[in-house]
ZAZA-417613 format. One record per residue: x negated, y negated, z negated of N, C-alpha, C in turn; residue number from 1; residue in one letter. Coordinates in steps of 0.2 Angstrom, whole numbers. Atoms other than C-alpha are relative to their C-alpha. Layout:
BEGIN
<torba <X Y Z> <X Y Z> <X Y Z> NUM "A">
...
END
This chain:
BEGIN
<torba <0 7 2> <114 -105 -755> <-7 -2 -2> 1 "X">
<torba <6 5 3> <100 -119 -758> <-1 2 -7> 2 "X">
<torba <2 4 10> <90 -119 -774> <3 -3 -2> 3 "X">
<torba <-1 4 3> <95 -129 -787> <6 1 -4> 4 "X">
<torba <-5 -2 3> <108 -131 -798> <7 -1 2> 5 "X">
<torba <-9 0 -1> <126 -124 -795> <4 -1 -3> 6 "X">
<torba <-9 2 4> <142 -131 -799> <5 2 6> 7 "X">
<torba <-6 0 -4> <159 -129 -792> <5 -4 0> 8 "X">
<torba <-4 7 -3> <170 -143 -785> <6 4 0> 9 "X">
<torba <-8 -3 1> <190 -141 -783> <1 7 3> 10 "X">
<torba <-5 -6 -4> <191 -130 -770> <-5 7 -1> 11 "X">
<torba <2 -5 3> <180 -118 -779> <-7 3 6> 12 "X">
<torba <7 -1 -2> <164 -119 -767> <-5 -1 -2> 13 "X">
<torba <4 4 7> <149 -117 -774> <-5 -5 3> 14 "X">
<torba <5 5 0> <136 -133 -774> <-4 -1 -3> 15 "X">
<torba <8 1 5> <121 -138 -778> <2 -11 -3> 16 "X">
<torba <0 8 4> <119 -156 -790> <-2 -6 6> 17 "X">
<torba <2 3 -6> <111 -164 -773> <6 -2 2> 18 "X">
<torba <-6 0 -6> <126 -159 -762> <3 -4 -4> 19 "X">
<torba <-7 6 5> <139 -168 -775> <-3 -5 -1> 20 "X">
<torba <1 5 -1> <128 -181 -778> <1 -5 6> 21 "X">
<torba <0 0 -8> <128 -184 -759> <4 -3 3> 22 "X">
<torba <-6 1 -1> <145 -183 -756> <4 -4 -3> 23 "X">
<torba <-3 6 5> <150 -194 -770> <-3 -6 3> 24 "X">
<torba <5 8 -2> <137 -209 -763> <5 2 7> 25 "X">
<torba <1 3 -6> <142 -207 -745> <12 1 -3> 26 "X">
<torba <-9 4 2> <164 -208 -750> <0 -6 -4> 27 "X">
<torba <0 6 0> <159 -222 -758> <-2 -7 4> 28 "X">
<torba <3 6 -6> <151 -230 -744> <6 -2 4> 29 "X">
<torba <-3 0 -4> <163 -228 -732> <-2 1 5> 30 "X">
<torba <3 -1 -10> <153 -223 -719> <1 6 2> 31 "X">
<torba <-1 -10 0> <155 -208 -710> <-6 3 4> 32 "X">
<torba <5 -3 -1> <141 -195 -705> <-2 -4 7> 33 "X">
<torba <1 5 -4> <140 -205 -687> <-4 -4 -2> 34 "X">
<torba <1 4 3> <137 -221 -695> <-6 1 -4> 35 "X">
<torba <6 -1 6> <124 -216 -708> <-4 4 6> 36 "X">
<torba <5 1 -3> <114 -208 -694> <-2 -4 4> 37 "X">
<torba <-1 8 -6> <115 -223 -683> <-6 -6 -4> 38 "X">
<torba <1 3 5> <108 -231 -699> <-5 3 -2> 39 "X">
<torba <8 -4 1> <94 -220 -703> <-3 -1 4> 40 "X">
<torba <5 0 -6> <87 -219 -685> <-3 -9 1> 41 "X">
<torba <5 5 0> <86 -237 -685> <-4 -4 -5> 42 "X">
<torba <5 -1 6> <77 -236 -701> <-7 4 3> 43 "X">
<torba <3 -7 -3> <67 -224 -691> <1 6 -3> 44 "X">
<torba <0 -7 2> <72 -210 -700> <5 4 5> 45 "X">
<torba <-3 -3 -3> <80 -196 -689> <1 6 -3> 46 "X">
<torba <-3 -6 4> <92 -184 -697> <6 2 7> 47 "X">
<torba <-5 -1 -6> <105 -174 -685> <8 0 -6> 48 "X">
<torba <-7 -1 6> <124 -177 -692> <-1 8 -2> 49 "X">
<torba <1 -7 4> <123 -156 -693> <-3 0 -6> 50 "X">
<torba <5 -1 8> <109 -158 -706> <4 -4 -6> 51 "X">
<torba <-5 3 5> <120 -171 -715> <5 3 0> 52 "X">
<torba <-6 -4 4> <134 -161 -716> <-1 5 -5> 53 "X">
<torba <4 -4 6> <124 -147 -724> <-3 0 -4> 54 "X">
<torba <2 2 5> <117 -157 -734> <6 0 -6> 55 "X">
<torba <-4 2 3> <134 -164 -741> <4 6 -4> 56 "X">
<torba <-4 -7 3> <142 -146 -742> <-6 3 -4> 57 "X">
<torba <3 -4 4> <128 -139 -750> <-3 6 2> 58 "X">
<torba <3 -5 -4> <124 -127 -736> <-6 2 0> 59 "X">
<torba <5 3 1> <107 -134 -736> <-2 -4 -5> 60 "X">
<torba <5 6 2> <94 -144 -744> <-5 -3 5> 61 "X">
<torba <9 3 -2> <79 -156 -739> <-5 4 -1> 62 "X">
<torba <9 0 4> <62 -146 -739> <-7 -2 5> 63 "X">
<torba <7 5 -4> <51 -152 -725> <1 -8 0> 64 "X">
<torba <4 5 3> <40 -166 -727> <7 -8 3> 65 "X">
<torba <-3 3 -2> <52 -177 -713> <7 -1 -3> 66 "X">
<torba <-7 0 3> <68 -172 -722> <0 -4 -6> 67 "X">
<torba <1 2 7> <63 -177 -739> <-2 -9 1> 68 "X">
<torba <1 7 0> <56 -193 -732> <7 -4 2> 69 "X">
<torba <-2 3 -3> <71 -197 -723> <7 0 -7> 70 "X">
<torba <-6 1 7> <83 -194 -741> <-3 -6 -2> 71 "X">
<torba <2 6 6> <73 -208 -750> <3 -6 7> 72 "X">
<torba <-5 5 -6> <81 -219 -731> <6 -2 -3> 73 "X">
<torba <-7 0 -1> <96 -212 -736> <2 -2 -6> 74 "X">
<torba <-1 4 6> <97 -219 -753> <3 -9 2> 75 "X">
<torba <-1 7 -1> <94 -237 -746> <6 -1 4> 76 "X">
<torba <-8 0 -7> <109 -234 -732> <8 0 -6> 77 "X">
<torba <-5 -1 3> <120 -228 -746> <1 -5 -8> 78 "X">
<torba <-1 5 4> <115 -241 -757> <0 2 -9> 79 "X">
<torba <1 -2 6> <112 -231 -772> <-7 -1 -3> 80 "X">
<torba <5 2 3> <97 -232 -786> <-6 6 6> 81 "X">
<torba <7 -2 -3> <79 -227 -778> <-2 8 -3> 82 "X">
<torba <0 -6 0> <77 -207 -780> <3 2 -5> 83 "X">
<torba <-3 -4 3> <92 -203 -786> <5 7 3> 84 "X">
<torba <-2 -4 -4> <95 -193 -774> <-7 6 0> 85 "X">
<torba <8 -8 1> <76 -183 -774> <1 2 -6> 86 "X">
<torba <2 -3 6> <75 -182 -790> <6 8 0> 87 "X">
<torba <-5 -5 -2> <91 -169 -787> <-4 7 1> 88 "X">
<torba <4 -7 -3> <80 -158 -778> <-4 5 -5> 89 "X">
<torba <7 -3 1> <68 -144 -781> <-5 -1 3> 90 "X">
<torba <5 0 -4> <50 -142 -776> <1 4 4> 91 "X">
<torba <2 -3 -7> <47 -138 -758> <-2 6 0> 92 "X">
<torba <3 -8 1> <45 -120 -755> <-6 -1 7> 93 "X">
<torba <7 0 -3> <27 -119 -747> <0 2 8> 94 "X">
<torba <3 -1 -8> <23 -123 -729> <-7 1 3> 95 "X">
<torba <6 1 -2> <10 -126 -718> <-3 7 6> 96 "X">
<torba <4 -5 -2> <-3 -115 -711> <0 9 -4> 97 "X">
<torba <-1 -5 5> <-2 -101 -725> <7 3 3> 98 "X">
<torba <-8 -2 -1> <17 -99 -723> <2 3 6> 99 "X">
<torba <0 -2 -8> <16 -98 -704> <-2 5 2> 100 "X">
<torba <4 -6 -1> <3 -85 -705> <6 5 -2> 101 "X">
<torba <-4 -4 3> <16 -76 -714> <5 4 2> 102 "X">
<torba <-6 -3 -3> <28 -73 -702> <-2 6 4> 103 "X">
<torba <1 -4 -6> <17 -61 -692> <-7 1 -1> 104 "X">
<torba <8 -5 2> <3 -53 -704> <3 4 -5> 105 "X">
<torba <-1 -6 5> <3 -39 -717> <5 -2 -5> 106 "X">
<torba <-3 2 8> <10 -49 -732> <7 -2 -2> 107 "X">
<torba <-7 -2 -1> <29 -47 -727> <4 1 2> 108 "X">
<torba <-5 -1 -6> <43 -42 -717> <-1 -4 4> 109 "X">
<torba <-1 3 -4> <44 -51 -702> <6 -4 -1> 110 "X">
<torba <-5 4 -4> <61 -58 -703> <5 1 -7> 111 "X">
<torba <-7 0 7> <78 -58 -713> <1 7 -1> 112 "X">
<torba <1 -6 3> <84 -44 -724> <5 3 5> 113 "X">
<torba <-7 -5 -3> <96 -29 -718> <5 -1 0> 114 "X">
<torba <-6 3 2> <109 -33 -729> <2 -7 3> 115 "X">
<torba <-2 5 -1> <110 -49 -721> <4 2 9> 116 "X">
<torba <-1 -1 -6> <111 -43 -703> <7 6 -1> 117 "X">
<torba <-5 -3 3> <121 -28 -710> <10 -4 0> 118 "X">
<torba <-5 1 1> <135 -39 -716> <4 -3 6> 119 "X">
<torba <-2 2 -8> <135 -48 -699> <3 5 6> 120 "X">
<torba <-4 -6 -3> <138 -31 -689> <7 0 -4> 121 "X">
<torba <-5 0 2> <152 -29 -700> <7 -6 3> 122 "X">
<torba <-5 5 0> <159 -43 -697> <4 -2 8> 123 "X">
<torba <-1 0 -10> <158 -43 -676> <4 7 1> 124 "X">
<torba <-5 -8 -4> <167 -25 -677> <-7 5 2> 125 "X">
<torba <6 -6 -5> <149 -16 -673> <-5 3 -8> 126 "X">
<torba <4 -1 7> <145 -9 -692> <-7 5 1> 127 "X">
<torba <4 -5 -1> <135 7 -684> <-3 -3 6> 128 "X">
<torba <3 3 -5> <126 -3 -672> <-10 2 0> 129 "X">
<torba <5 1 2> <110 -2 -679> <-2 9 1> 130 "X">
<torba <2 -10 1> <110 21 -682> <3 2 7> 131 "X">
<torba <-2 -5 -5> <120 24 -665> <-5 -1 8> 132 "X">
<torba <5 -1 -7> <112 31 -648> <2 -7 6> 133 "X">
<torba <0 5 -2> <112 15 -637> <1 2 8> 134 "X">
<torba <0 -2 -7> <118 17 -619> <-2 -6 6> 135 "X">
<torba <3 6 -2> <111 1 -614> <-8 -1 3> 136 "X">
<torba <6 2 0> <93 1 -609> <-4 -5 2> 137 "X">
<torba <4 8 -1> <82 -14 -608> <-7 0 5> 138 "X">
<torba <4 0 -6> <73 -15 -591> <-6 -6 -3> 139 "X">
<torba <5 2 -2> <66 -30 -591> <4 -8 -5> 140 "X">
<torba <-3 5 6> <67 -48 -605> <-6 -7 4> 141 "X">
<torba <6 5 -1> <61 -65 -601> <2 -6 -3> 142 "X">
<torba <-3 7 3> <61 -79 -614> <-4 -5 2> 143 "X">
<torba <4 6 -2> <57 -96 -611> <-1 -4 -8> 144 "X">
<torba <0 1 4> <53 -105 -627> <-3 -7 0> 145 "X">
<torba <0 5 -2> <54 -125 -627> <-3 -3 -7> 146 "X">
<torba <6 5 7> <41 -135 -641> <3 -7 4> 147 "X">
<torba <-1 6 0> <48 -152 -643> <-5 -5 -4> 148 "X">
<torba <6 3 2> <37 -166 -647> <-2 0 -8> 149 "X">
<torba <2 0 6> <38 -166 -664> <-1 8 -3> 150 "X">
<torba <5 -7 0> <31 -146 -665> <8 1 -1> 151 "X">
<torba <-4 -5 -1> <49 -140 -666> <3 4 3> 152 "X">
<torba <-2 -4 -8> <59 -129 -654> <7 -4 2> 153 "X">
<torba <-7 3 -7> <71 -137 -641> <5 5 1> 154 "X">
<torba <-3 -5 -3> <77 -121 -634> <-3 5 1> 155 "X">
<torba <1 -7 -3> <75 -104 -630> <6 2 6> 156 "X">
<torba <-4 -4 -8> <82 -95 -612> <-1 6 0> 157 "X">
<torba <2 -6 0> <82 -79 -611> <5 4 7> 158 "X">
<torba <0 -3 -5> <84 -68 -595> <0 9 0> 159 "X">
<torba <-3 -9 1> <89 -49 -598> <2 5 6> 160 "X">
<torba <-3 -6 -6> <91 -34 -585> <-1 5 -5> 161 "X">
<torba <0 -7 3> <98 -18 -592> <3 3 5> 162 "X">
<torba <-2 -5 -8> <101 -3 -583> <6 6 -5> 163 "X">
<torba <-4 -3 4> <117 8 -590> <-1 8 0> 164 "X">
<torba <1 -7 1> <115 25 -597> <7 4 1> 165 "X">
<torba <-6 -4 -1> <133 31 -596> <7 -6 2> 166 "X">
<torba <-7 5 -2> <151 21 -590> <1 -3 -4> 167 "X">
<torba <-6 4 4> <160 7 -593> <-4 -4 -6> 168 "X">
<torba <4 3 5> <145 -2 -604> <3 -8 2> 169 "X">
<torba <-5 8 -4> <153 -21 -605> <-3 -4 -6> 170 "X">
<torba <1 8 1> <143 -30 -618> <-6 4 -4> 171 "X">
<torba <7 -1 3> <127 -32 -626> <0 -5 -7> 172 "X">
<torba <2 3 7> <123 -36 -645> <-6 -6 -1> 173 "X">
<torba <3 4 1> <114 -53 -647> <-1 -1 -9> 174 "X">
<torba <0 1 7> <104 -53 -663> <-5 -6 -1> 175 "X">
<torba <5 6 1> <94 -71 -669> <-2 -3 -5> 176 "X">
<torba <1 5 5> <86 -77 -681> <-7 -6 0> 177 "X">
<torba <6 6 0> <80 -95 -683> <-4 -3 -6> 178 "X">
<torba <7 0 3> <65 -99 -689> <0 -5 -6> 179 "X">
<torba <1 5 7> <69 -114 -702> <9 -2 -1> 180 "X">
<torba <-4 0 5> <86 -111 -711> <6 -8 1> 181 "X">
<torba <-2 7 3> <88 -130 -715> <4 -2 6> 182 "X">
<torba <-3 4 -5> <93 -135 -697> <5 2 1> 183 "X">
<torba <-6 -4 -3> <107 -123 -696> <-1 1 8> 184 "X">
<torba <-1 -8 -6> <112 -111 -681> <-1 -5 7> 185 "X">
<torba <-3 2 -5> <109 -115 -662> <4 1 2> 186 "X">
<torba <-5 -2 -6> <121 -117 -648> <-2 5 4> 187 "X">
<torba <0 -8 -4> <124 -102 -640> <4 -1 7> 188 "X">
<torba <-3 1 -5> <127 -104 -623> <-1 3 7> 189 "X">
<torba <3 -4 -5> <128 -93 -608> <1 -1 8> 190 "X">
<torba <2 3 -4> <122 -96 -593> <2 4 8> 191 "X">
<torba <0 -6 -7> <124 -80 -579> <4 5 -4> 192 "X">
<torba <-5 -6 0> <137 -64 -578> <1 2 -7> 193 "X">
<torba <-3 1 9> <141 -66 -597> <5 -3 -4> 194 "X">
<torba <-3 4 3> <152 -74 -610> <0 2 -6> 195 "X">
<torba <-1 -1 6> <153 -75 -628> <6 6 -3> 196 "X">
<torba <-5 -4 3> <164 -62 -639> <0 -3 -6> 197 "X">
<torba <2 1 8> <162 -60 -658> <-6 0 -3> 198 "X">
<torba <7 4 4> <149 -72 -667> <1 -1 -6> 199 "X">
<torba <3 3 10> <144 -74 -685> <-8 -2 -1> 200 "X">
<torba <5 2 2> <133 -84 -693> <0 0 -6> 201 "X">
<torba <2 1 7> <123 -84 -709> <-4 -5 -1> 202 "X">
<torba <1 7 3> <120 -100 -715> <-7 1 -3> 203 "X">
<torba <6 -1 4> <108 -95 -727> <-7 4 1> 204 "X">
<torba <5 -3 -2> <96 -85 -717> <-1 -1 8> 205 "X">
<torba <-1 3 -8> <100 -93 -701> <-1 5 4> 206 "X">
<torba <0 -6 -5> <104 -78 -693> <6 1 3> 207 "X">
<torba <-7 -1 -2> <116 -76 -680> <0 6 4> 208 "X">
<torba <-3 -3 -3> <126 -63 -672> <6 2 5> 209 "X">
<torba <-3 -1 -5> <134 -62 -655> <0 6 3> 210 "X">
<torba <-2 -3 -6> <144 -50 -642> <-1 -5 3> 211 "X">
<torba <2 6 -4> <137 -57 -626> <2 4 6> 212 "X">
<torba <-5 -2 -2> <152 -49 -615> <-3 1 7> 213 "X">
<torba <2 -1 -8> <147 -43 -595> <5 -4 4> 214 "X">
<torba <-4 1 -6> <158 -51 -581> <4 8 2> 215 "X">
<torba <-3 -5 -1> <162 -33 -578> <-5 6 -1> 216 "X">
<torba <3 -6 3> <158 -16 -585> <-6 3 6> 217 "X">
<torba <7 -4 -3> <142 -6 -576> <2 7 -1> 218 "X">
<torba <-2 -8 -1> <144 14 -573> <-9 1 -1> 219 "X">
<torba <8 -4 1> <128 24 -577> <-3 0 7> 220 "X">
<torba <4 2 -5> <112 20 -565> <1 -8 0> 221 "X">
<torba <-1 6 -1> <120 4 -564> <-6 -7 -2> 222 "X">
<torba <4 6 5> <108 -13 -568> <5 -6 2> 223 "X">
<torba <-3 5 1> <115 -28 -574> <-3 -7 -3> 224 "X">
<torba <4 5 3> <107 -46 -577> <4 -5 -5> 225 "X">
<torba <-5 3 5> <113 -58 -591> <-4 -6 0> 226 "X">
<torba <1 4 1> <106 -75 -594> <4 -3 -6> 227 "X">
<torba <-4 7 3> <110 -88 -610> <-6 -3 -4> 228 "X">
<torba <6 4 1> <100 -100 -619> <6 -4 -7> 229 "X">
<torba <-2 4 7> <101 -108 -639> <-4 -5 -2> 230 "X">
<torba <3 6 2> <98 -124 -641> <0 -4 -6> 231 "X">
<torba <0 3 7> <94 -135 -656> <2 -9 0> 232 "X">
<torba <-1 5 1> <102 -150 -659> <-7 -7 -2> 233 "X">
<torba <6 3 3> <88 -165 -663> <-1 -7 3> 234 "X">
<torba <8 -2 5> <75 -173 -665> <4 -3 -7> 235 "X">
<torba <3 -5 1> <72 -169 -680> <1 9 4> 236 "X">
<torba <0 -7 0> <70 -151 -672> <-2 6 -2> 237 "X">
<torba <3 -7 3> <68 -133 -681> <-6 0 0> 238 "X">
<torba <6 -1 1> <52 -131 -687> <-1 9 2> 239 "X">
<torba <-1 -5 0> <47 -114 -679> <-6 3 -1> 240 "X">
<torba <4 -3 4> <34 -109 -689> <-9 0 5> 241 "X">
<torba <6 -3 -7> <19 -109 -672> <0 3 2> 242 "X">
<torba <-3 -5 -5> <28 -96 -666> <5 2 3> 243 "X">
<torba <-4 -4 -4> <38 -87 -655> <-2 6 2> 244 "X">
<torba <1 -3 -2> <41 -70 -655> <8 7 2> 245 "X">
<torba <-6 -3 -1> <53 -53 -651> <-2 4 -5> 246 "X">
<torba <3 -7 5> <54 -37 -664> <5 3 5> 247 "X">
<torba <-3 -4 -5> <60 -24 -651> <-2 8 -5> 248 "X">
<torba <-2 -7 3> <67 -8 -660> <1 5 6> 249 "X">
<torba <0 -3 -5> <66 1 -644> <-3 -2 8> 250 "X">
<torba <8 1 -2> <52 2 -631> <5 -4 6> 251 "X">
<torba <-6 6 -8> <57 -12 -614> <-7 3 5> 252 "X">
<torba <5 -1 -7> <47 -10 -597> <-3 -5 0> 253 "X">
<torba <3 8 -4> <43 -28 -595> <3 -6 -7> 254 "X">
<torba <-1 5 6> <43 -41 -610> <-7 -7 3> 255 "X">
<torba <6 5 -1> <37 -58 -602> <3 -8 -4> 256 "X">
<torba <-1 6 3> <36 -73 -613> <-1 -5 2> 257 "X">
<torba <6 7 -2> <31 -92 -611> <4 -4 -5> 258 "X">
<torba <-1 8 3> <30 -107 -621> <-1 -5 3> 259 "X">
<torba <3 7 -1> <30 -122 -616> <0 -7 -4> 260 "X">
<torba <-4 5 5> <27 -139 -626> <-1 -5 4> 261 "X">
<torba <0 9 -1> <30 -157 -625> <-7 -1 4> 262 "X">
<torba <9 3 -2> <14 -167 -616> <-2 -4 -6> 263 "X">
<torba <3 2 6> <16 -175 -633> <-4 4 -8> 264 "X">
<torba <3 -5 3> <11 -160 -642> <-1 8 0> 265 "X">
<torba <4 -5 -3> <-2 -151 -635> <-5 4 -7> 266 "X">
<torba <6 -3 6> <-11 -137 -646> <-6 2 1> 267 "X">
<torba <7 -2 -1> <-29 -134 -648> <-1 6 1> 268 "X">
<torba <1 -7 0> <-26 -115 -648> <6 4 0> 269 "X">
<torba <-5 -3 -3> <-14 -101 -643> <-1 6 1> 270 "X">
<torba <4 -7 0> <-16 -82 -644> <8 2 2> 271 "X">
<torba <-5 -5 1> <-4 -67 -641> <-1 4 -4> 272 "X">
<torba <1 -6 5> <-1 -54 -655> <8 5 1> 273 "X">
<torba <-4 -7 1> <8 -38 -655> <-3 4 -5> 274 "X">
<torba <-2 -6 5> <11 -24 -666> <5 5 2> 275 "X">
<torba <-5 -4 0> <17 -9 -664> <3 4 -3> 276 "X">
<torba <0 -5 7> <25 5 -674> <9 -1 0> 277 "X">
<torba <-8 -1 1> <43 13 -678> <3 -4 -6> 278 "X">
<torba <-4 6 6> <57 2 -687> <1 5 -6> 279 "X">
<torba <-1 -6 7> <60 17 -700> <8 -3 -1> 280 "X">
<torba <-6 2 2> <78 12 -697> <3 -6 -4> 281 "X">
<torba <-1 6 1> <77 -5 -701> <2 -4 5> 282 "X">
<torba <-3 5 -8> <83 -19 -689> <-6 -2 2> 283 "X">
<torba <7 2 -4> <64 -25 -686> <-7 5 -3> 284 "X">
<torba <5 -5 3> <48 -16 -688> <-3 -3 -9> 285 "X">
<torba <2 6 8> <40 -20 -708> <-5 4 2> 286 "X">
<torba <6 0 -1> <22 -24 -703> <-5 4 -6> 287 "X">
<torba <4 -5 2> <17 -15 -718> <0 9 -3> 288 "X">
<torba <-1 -6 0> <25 1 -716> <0 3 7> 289 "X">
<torba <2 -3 -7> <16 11 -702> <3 -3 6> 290 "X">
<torba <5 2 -7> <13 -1 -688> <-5 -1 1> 291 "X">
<torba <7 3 1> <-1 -5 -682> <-4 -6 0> 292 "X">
<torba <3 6 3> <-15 -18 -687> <2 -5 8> 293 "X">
<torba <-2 5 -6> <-10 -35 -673> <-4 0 4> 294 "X">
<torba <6 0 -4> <-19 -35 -660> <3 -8 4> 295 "X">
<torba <-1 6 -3> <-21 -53 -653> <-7 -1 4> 296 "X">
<torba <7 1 -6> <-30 -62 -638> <2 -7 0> 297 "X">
<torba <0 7 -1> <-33 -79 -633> <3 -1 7> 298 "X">
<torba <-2 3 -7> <-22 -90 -619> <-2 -7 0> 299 "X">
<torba <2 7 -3> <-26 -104 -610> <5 -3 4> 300 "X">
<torba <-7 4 -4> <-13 -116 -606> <0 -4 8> 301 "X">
<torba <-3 0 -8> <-7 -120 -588> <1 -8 1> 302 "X">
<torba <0 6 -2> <-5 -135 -578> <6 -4 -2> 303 "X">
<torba <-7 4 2> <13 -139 -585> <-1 1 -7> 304 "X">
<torba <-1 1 13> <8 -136 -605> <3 5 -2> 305 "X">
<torba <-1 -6 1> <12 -119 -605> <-5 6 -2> 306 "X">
<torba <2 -7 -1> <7 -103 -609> <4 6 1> 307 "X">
<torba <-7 -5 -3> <13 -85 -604> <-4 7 -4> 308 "X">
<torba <4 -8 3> <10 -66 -611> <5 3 1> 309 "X">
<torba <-8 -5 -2> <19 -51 -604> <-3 7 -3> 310 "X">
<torba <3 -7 1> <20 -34 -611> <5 4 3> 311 "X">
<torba <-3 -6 -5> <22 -19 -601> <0 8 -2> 312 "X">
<torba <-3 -7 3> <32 -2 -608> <-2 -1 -6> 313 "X">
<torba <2 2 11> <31 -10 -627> <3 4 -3> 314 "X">
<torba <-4 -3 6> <38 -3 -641> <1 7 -1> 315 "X">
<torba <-3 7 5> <46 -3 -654> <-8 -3 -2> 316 "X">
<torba <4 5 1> <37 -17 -660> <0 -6 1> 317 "X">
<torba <0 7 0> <33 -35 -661> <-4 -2 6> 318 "X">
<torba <6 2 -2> <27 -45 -648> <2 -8 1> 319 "X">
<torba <-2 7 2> <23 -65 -649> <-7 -3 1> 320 "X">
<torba <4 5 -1> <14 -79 -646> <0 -7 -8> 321 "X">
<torba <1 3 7> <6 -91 -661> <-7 -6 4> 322 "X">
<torba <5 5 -2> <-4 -108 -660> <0 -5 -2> 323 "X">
<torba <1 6 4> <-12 -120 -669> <-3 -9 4> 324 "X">
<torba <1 8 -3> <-14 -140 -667> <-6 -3 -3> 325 "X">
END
């Protein structure tokens, strides 16, 4: 759950003083989530009703700069006193350049905890997912990774060939975690010889967990191609920190990525970095137990506002693209 101070309303979920504040102004409005974005945007503020409802329930809070500006909107829309709705908040937990760096240098995990992914397997039916031998192997991975004009992410595609190590292999574990919490979970939608099973989300760490089901099982030697693609609801769109990357806990032939952004915003710079190093039985490598130091290089974006970087016979290990404006 969000910072802040929790209470608990009838039905015994917990809240923050925000969320009930919130939820109290906008039942006396009359308006409904619709309507109050309708209402914002032509304020120029642009909030997604998803964000508003996470806001109400308490799932989330406001901490980037856009989100915070667009409560003090939401005040005038709801017709309540002038930041009585911020004032609720806590202080913004620290972005920018500093915090971005963070995702993919020395000074902490990479990504979400165990116990979070953990409880997820449990929850899809696949608890021993993480310790057992994997008869799946990972030929060859191609993500596409979509920069929206306001430095957010649009979408992710990803393209998958595995080749089967033993019979009757029929589905492949999707693990995701997105990069800014607040805007809750993309849509998960699959595109080629696939379909959904059992998915769970954790709200709180924005991490999701899908079965991403074959059209029909593969016998050993066999390969098999997948496509699906997680889109983000928007604009405002996820903040993704200036980066895109994978943690591969086991080594792939062929890892090609590309970015592409907006022609609205284009970055003045743009590198590859990898790391490699064993996961010591965690779900991602932790950069500061025995991987090695990042190795990065510089790219140069292409006639469509992209960049690309591929690794060949990687891992385990990180590998990503990062770029500043």
């Amino acid at each position: 759950m969000a910072a802040g101070s929790a209470i608990t309303d009838e039905d015994d979920r917990p809240r923050t003083a925000f969320a009930t504040a919130l939820r109290s102004a906008i039942a006396t409005s009359g308006l409904s989530l619709d309507r109050i974005q309708a209402r914002l945007l032509a304020r120029g503020a642009s909030v997604s009703v998803t964000a508003l409802s996470y806001w109400q329930s308490g799932k989330r809070q406001p901490e980037r700069q856009s989100s915070l500006s667009a409560v003090r909107v939401l005040e005038e829309v709801l017709a309540i006193p002038a930041g009585s709705l911020l004032s609720l908040l806590p202080p913004p937990r620290p972005r920018g350049a500093s915090s971005r760096r963070g995702r993919a240098t020395t000074e902490q995990p990479l990504t979400f905890p165990l116990e979070a992914l953990q409880a997820l397997l449990d929850k899809v039916g696949a608890p021993h997912a993480l310790e057992r031998h994997h008869q799946l192997k990972l030929v060859g991975l191609h993500d596409l990774c979509e920069i929206a004009a306001d430095g957010g992410q649009r979408a992710v595609t990803a393209r998958v060939v595995f080749q089967a190590g033993a019979d009757g292999q029929d589905r492949w574990l999707l693990v995701y975690a997105q990069g800014d919490p607040e805007a809750g979970p993309p849509v998960l939608n699959t595109l080629r010889n696939c379909h959904v099973g059992r998915a769970e989300v954790d709200d709180e760490h924005g991490l999701t967990v899908a079965e991403l089901l074959f059209d029909r099982p593969i016998d050993r030697g066999e390969t098999h191609l997948i496509e699906y693609s997680l889109t983000n609801p928007g604009p405002p769109y996820p903040e993704c920190r200036n980066t895109h990357y994978r943690e591969f806990r086991r080594p792939v032939r062929e890892y090609l990525l590309e970015v592409r952004f907006d022609p609205d915003t284009i970055p003045a710079k743009c590198r590859q970095y990898s790391a490699q190093g064993p996961s010591a039985g965690a779900s991602t490598p932790d950069l500061r137990q025995g991987t090695s130091p990042l190795d990065r290089r510089d790219l140069k974006l292409d006639q469509n506002n992209g960049v690309h970087a591929v690794a060949l016979d990687f891992g385990p290990g990180v590998f990503g693209i990062d770029w500043e404006y």
